[in-house]
N, C-alpha and C positions, 0 to 999 in steps of 0.2 A: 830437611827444611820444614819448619812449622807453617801451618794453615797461614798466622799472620805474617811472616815472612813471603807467602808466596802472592798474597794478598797488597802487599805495599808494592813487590816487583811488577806485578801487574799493572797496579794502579799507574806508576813510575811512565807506562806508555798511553796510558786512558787519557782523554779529554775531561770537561767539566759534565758531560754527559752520559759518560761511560762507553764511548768510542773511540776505539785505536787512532792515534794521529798516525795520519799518512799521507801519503802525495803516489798518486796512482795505486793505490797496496803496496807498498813500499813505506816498512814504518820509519817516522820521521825522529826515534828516538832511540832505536835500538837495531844492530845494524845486523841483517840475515834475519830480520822477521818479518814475513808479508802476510796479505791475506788476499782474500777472493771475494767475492760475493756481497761486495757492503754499497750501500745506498752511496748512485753516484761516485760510487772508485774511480770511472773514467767516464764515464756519461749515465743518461738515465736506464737505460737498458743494462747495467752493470749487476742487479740483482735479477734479472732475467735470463733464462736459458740462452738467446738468441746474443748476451754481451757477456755473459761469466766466460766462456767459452776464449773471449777477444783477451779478457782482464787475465784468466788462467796462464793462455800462453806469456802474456808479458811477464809475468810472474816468473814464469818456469824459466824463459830467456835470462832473467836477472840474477836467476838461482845457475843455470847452467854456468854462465858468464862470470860467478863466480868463483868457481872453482875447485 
């Protein structure tokens, strides 16, 4: 895969921003890709140690539950 090929794939789930769309870390455009840690994933404390933690498990649950 070329630089520019991985570069469009990417973009393909980026916002106007260059922000993964998602609804809880769960991307809204490609499906088994999440993330952790972004401003507001699930409340304000989502890039804080005291909510990554919260956001992680749901994550892992959604990955588990997949199978």
């Amino acid at each position: 895969m070329t630089a520019e090929e991985i570069r469009r794939e990417v973009a393909a789930w980026l916002d106007e921003h260059g922000m993964p769309r998602h609804r809880f870390g769960r991307s809204t455009d490609m499906d088994g890709l999440y993330f952790t840690g972004l401003h507001f994933q699930y409340a304000v404390s989502s890039t804080m140690i005291a909510g990554v933690g919260r956001d992680a498990r749901r994550v892992a649950n959604w990955i588990a539950a997949s199978g």
